[in-house]
N, C-alpha and C positions, 0 to 999 in steps of 0.2 A: 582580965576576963578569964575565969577561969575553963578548965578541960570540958567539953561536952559529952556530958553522960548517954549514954545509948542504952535505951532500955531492951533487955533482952529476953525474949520469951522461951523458957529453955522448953516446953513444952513442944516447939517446931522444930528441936534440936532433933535430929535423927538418933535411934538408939543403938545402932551399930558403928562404934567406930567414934564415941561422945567426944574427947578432945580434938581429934582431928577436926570434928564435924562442925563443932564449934569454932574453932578458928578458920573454917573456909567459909562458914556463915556472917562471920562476923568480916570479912574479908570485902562479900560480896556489899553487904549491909553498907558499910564504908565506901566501895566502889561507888554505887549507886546514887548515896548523898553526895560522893564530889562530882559527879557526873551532872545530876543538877544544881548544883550552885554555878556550874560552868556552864549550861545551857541558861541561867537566869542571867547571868550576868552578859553575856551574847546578845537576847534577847532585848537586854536593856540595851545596848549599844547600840545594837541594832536601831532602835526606836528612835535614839538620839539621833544618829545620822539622817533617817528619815523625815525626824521632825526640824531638826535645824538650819534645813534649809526656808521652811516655812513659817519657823516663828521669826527670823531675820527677813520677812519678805516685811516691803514697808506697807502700809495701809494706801490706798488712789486717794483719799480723803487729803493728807498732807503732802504727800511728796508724788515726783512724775517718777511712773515704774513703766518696767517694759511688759506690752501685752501685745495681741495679733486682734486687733477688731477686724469684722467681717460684716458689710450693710448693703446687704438690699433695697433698691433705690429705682426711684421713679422719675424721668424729666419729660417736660412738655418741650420741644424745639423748635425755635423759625430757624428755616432753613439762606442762605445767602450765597452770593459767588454762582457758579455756575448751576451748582445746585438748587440754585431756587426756580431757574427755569426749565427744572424736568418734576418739583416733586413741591407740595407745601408745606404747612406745619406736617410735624408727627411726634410719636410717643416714642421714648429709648426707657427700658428698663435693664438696669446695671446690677452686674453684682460684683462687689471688691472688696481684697485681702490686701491687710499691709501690716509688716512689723512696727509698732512705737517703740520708739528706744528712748532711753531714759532722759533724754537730751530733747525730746521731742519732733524728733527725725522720724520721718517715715521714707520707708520703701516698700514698695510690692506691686501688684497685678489686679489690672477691674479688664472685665466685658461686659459688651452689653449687646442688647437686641433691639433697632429701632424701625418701627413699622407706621403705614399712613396708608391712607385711604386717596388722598388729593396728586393726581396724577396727570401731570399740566403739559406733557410731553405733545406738541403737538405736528399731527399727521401721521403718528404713529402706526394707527390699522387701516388706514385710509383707502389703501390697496385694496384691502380686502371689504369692503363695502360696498352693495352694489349701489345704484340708481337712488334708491330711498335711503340710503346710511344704515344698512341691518349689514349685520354679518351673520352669512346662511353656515346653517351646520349642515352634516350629510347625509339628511333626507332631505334639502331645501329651507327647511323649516326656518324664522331668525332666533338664531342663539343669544341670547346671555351673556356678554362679556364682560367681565369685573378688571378694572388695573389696581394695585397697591403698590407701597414701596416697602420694599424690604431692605434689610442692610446689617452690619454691626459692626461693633470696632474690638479692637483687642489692645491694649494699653501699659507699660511700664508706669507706674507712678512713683514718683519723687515729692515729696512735701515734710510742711514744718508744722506744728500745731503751738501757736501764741499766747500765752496764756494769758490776756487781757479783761478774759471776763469769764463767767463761769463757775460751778461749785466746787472745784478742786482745779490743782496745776495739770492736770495732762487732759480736761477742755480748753475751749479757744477757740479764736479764730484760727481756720484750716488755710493754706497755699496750698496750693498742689500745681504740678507740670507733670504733664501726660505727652509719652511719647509710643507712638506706634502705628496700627493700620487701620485705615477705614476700609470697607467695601459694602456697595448696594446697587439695587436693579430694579426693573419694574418684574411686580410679579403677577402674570396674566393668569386668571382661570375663567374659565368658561361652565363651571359649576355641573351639570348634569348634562348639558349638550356634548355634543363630542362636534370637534371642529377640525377636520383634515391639518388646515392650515398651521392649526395651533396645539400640535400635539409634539407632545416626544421633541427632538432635537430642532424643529422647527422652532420653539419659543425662543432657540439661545437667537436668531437673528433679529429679534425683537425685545429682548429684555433688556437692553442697555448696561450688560455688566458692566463695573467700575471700579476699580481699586489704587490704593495708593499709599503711600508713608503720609502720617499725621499728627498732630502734633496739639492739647488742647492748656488752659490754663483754666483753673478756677479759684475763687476764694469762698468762703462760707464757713459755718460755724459746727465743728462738732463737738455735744454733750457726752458727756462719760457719769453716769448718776455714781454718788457716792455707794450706793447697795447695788448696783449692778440690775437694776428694773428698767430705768429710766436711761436711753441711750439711743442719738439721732443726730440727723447729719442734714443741712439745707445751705443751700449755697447756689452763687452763678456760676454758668461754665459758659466757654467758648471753646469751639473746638476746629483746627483749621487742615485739610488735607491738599496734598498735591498727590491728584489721581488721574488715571489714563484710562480708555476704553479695552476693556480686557474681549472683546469681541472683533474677530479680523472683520466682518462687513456687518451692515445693517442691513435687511430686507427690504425693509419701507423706503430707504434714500438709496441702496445699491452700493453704497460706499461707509468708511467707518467714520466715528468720530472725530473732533479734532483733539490734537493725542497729549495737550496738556489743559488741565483743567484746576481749576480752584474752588473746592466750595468748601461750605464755611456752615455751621451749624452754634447756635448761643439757644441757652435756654436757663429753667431755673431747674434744680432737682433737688428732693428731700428722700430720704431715707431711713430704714431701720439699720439699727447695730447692734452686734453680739460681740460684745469684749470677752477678749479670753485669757485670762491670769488666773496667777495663785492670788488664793487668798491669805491675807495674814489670820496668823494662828491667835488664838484668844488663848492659849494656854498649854500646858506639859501634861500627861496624864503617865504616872508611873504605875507597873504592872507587879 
């Protein structure tokens, strides 16, 4: 190859001082062209490093990659064990992260919120009832009294994803072992009446707080869509606590709970998912 010609316009050559002027011109002229050939060839590298991480990522269609799904999730529960003689069905809605790893291992962290309407605790406000079963607020007047169950869990998850069935290797049938806390109460309002009885630090002698270590297992199936649209999660849980009365006395019986208890919740649950990966590159674009 041969020398590269530089065309030169001697018309920008300054006219005092013409050979010098010329050779600092031509100086800078040459600076400047190797200045960028070195910033192009940078830029290229650049690009390569950035890109090669992502065209070496493999496609979810053929092989099991590692991503962080995240699904929103809904279970209907019967409640069992101790628990079933203070609360009935209710709703838990979940949200949970976990790492896939290429092995199809999971680890990570769900919580949820589970509430009910069916509150079977009985003799609870008893005390406070006069003669006809009203509970007065304080004008006399009979108040309003609503019970629910309130509660949630907080969760470590451990699981495998089987690839038995499915449009690519990292769906399957799901395992999962869930280890951590349950805690729920009764949650009393009295909506627009106000009730002496039932206000402020009075309700702790009546809400049945409860907490404990627990521990659940499920199986079920989750979807991973080959385009990243379609992606869900349904399956059975079971989930089992050993929990104690977190309230020193009860109002209504004068004394506390008995201080170990077992309840037990199973239900179904389905959910949304939001997988979060790279995607494979379709291709190099040089600049």
């Amino acid at each position: 190859m041969g020398a590269a010609k530089i065309a030169i316009d001697r018309s920008a050559i300054p006219a005092r001082g013409k050979a010098r002027s010329v050779g600092r011109w031509l100086d800078r002229r040459i600076t400047f062209a190797h200045r960028m050939k070195l910033l192009h060839a940078a830029v290229a590298a650049f690009l390569l490093v950035i890109a090669g991480p992502s065209y070496a990522q493999q496609s979810i269609r053929d092989t099991t990659i590692i991503m962080v799904p995240v699904t929103a999730s809904y279970s209907y529960q019967v409640p069992g064990g101790h628990l079933a003689e203070r609360f009935g069905q209710n709703s838990n809605v979940g949200l949970c992260a976990y790492v896939k790893l290429r092995s199809n291992y999971l680890i990570g962290a769900e919580g949820s919120f589970l509430f009910g309407r069916k509150v079977i605790e009985t003799g609870l406000l008893s005390g406070l009832a006069n003669s006809y079963g009203q509970i007065l607020d304080q004008d006399g007047q009979p108040a309003q009294v609503l019970l629910f169950e309130r509660g949630y869990t907080l969760m470590a998850v451990l699981g495998k994803i089987i690839p038995i069935v499915g449009p690519n290797p990292n769906s399957g049938l799901m395992l999962k072992l869930n280890l951590g806390y349950l805690r729920h109460k009764i949650r009393i309002e009295t909506q627009v009446d106000e009730v002496p009885q039932l206000e402020g630090d009075y309700l702790q002698g009546y809400d049945r707080l409860t907490g404990g270590p627990a521990f659940g297992l499920s199986v079920g199936y989750q979807h991973f869509g080959n385009k990243r649209f379609v992606n869900f999660y349904f399956g059975f849980e079971a989930l089992y606590a050993f929990t104690q009365p977190l309230r020193a006395v009860n109002f209504d019986t004068g004394k506390s709970d008995a201080d170990t208890r077992v309840d037990q919740l199973t239900g179904l649950r389905a959910g949304w998912t939001i997988p979060i990966y790279r995607r494979k590159a379709t291709g190099f674009y040089s600049y």
